[in-house]
Every structure is written in structure tokens, then in C-alpha cells.
C-alpha distance (Angstrom), angle and dihedral (degrees) to the residues before:
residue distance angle dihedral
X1 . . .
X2 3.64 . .
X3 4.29 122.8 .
X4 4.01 117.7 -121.4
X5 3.43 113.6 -127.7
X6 3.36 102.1 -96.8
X7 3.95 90.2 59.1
X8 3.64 96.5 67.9
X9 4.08 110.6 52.8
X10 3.91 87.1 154.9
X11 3.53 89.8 62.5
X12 3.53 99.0 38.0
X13 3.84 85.7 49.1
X14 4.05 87.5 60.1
X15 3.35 104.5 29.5
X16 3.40 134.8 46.9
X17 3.79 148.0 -171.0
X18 3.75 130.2 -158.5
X19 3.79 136.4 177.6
X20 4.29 117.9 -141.6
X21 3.18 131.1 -175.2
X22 3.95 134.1 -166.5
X23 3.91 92.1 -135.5
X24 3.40 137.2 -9.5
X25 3.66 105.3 -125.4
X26 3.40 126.3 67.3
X27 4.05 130.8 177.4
X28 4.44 118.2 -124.4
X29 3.44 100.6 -66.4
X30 4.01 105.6 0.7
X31 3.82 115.3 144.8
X32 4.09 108.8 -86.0
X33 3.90 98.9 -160.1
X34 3.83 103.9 -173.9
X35 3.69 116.9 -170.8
X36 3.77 110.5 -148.9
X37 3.79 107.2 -152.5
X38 3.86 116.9 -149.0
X39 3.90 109.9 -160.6
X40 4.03 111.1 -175.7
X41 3.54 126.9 -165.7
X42 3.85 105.8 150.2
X43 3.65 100.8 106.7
X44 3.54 97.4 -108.6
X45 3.52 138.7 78.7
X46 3.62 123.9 -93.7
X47 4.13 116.0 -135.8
X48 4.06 106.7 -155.0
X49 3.20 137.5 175.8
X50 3.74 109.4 27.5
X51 4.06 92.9 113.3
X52 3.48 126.5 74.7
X53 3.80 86.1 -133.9
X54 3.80 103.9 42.4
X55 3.90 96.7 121.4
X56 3.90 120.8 17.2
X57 3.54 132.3 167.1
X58 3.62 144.8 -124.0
X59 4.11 136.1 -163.4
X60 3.21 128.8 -166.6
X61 4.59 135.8 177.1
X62 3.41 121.6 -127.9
X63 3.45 90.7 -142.1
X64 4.06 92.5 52.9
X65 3.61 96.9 -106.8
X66 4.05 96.6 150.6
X67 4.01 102.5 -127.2
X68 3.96 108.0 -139.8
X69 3.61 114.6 -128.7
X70 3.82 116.5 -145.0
X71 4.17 96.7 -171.1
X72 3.64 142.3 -43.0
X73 3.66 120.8 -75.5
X74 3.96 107.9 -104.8
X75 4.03 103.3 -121.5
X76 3.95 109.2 173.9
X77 3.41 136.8 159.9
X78 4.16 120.5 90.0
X79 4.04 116.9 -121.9
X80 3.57 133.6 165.0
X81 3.58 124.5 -123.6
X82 3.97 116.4 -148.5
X83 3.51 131.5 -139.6
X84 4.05 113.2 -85.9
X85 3.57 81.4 11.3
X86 4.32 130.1 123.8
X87 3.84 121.6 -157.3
X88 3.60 119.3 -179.9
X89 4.33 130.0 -157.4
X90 3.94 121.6 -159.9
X91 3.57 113.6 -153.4
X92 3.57 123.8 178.0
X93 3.91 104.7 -127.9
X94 4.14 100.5 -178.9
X95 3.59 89.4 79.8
X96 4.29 89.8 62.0
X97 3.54 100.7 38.8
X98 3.91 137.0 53.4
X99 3.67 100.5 -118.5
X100 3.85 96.3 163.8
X101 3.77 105.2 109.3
X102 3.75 111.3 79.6
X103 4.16 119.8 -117.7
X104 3.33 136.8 92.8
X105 3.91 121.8 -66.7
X106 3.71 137.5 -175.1
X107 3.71 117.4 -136.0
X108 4.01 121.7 -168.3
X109 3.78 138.6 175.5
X110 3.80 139.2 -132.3
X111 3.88 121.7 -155.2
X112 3.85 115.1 -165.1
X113 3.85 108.6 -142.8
X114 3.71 95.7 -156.6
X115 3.81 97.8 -174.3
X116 3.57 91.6 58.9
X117 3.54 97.9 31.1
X118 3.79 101.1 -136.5
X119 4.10 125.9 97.5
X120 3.53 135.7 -122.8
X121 3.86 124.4 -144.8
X122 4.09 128.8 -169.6
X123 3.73 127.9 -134.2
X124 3.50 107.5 -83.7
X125 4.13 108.7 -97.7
X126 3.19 116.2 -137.4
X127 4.38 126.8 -134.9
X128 3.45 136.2 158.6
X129 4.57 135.5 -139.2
X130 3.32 119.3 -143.2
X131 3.79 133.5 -168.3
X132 3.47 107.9 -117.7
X133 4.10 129.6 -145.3
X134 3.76 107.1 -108.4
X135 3.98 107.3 -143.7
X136 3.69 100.9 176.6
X137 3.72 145.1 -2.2
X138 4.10 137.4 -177.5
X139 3.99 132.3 174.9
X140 3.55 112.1 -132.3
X141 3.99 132.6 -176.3
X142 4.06 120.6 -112.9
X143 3.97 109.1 -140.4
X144 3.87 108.4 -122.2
X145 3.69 121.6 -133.8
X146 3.94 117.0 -73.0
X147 3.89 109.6 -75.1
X148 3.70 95.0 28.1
X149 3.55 118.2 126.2
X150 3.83 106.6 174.2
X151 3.62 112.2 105.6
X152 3.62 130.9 -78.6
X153 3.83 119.6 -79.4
X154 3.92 99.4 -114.7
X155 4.22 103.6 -143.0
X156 3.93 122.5 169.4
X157 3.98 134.8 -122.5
X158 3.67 123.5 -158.0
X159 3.78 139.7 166.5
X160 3.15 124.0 -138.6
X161 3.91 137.5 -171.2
X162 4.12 130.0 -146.9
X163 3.85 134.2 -172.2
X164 4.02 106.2 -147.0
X165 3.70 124.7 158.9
X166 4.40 91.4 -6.8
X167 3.93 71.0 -59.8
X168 4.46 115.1 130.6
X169 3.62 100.7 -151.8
X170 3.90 122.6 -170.5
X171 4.18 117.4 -136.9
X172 3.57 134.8 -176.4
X173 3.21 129.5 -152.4
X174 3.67 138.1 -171.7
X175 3.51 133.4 -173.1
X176 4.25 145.1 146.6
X177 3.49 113.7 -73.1
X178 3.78 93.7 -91.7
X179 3.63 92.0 53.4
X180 3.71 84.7 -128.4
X181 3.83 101.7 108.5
X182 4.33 106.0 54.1
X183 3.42 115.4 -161.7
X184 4.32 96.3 171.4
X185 3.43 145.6 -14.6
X186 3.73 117.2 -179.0
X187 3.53 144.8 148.5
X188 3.85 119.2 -91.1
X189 4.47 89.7 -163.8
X190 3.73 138.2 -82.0
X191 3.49 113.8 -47.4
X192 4.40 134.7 -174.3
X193 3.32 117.0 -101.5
X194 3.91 93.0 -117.7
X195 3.38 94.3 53.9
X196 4.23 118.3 118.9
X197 3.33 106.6 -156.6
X198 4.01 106.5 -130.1
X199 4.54 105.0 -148.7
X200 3.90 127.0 177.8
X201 3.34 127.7 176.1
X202 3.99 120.2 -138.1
X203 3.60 127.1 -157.4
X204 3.56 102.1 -83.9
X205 3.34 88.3 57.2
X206 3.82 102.6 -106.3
X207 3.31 126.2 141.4
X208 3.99 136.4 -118.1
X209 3.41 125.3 -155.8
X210 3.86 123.6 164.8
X211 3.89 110.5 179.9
X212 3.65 132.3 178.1
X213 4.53 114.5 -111.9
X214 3.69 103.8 169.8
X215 4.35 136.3 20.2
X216 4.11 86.1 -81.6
X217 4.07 109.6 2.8
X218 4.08 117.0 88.2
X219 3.78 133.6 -168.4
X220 3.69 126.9 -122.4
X221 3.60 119.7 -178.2
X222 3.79 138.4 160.0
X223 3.69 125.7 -138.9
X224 4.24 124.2 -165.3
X225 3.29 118.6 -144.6
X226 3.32 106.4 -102.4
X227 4.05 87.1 59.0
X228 4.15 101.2 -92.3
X229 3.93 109.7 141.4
X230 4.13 87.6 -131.9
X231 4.71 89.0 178.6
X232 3.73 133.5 16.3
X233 3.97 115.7 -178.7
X234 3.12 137.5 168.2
X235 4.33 127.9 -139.0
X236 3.78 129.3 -176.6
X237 3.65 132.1 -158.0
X238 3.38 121.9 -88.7
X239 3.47 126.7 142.4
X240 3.16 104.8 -29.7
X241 3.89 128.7 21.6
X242 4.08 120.3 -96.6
X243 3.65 101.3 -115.0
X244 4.54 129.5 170.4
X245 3.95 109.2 -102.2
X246 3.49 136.9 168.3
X247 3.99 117.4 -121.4
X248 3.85 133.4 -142.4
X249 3.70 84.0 -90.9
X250 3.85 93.1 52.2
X251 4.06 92.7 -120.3
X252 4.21 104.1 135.4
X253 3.87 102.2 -120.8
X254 3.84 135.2 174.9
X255 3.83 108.7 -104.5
X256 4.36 124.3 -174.6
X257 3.69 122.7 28.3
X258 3.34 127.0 55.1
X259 3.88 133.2 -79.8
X260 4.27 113.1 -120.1
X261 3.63 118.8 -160.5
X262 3.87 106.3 -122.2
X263 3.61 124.1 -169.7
X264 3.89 83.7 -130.9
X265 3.77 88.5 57.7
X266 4.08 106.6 139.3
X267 3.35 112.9 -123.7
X268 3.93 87.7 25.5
X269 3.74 107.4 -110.2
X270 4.01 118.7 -112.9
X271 3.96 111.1 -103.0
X272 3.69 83.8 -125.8
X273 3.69 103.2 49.4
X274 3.58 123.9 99.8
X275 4.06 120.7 -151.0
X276 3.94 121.9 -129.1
X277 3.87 125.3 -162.8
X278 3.68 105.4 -77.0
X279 3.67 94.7 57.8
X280 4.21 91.2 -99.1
X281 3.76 125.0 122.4
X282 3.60 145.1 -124.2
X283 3.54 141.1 -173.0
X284 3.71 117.2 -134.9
């Protein structure tokens, strides 16, 4: 039978377990990737990985709401773990827990140690869900595969803004037309809080959202249907304002202003490319 943690101070004395997470607020239903950090210094080399059950969450409310747990998250895969040496797993744990209500909550993780038969647990980490500001929504139709006549699959975009930190952030998120089925919410960036948020929807059934971050920079991204962030750019003032449009060839493009090359460019620009004005590139 397996040791609490409070049984094993050797072990917890050279090994230990911690949770991190890259920010502390999340929106209903927003990926929470923790990144449990395994730090070994007990001379020996740790074997994880081989059980189904070798790390496993829990989440708990501050407030004592009891946070229902549909399953454990599936982490396979066996690794070692050297002496003096850290490896770290990211698991999505939004999936496995219903993280809906907004508070604050407490998540923590167990590591079984298998060849010592005892387990480890972290400090519990601490992260907070807020209820967003919905700005916008639309239903829109996904095209089936060629040949298929059955109607459309009817799935929902909406925007959605967030105050973290003194910090205006701008989400999307896109569901079924119930908004019972999920499939992402994420954050598109920071934005001002004067900023309207222009969207269009093309015929694929992306959508377009250019949004102002700063006194003259704006925000374009595109977002697929299923909730992938497929471009991110990023257009200042000059003299005219970057605005959506439609083109001769009916594709929605960002005309006025001028394209910056970001570092958090999606796709990451070629070093040898050179941006024109409607956000496309060529090489010289």
C-alpha cells in the first residue's frame, strides 16, 4: 500500500514536485495547462510513467464549492529522471474537471514513485475563473466534406473581453450552437479598453478579427473553426487606419497602416521577407 506524503520526509527531502502555471486567470472553460515540475536529487534515478496512474490531479474552491471530476487526465509515456536533474509534464486539466463556476481554486498534483512505493504531492497552486464580458457572437455553418449533402453543422463564434491584473484581455471562443459542446476558448492578446473589435467571417468559415492593443498598434488574427489561431499580426497607424475589407478576389484582408514584424507573428515571418500593406509578404 502506498505512503501519504507526510510519511516519507526522506523522499520529500530529495525529491520534489511542483505545480506552474502560465497565468493565473483563466475564463469558464479556457485550457489550464499546468506543468508539473519534477526536481530529483536523491542519487538515483527516477522510473515514471509506466502506470496508468503515476501522476493524477486534484482541484479544489476556496469557497468549498466541491469541483466534479469527470476522469483522470491520460499521461503516458515512461522516462527516466536523472539525478540533479528536473523534467517537467503539461497536462491540460480543464478537460477532467468542471471549472465553469467562477472563484478561486487550488489545484495540486500527486506523483506515484513506484520503485519506492510511496507518493509525492506539490503545494497546492493557486488560480482563479472569471466570467468574462461577451462583446459579440454569430452562428455560422461548417462545410461538410465533398459529396455530402446533409446540412451544415451550425457551430458558434463569440468574443469575449476579461480584466486580469488592470490588464483588458481579448478571448474567443467557439462552440456548437447550443454552447454545450466547447471546442476552445482562448485569449487572442491584450487589448485597450476603447478598442471595438471589427470580425468578418469568410467563406470557409474563419473568422477575422482586427482589434486595437496600444494608442496606434492593432491586432489581426485569424481563427479556424474548430478554434486553432491559424495568423496573428500586428499593424500600426500610419496614414491611414488598418481596417477589414474585402478584395477584388472577395478574400477579407487588412487594408491602411502598416504591417510590423512581431516576434509573436503566426506563422513566424521569414528573416528575409519583407511585408507590404495588406498584411501579405514578399521576398525581395
Amino acid at each position: 500500500m502506498l505512503s501519504g506524503f507526510a510519511f516519507v520526509p526522506w523522499v520529500a527531502a530529495q525529491v520534489s514536485i511542483e505545480v506552474v502555471l502560465e497565468q493565473e486567470q483563466f475564463l469558464p472553460s479556457e485550457s489550464v495547462v499546468a506543468a508539473v515540475r519534477i526536481t530529483n536529487f536523491s542519487g538515483q534515478t527516477l522510473h515514471l510513467g509506466k502506470e496508468d496512474d503515476w501522476l493524477r490531479f486534484s482541484v479544489e474552491a476556496r469557497d468549498g464549492y466541491v469541483v466534479s471530476k469527470q476522469d483522470d487526465p491520460a499521461v503516458k509515456g515512461e522516462f527516466d529522471v536523472e539525478s540533479s536533474k528536473i523534467a517537467t509534464k503539461r497536462v491540460d486539466v480543464a478537460p477532467y474537471f468542471s471549472l465553469t463556476k467562477p472563484g478561486r481554486y487550488l489545484i495540486t498534483a500527486t506523483v506515484k514513485l513506484a520503485q519506492w512505493d510511496k507518493e509525492l504531492s506539490s503545494k497546492p497552486r493557486e488560480f482563479d475563473v472569471i466570467a468574462g464580458t461577451r462583446l459579440w457572437e454569430q452562428e455560422f455553418g461548417v462545410r461538410r466534406a465533398a459529396g455530402d449533402t446533409s446540412p451544415p453543422e451550425v457551430r458558434k463564434y463569440a468574443l469575449q473581453q476579461a480584466i486580469h491584473l488592470k490588464q483588458m484581455k481579448l478571448y474567443v471562443r467557439v462552440t456548437d450552437q447550443s454552447e454545450s459542446h466547447i471546442f476552445r476558448v482562448f485569449p487572442i492578446g491584450p487589448m485597450v479598453s476603447f478598442s471595438q473589435p471589427e470580425k468578418q467571417i469568410d467563406h470557409d468559415s474563419n473568422l477575422h478579427v482586427l482589434y486595437q492593443i496600444g494608442a496606434r498598434k492593432f491586432n489581426y488574427s485569424l481563427i479556424s473553426p474548430d478554434g486553432r489561431l491559424i495568423i496573428r499580426r500586428t499593424y500600426e497607424y500610419s496614414d491611414t487606419r488598418p481596417v477589414l475589407r474585402i478584395d477584388r478576389e472577395g478574400r477579407i484582408v487588412v487594408i491602411g497602416g502598416v504591417r510590423r514584424v512581431s516576434p509573436d507573428d503566426l506563422p513566424a515571418p521569414p528573416e528575409t521577407s519583407t511585408p507590404d500593406n495588406d498584411g501579405r509578404t514578399t521576398r525581395p
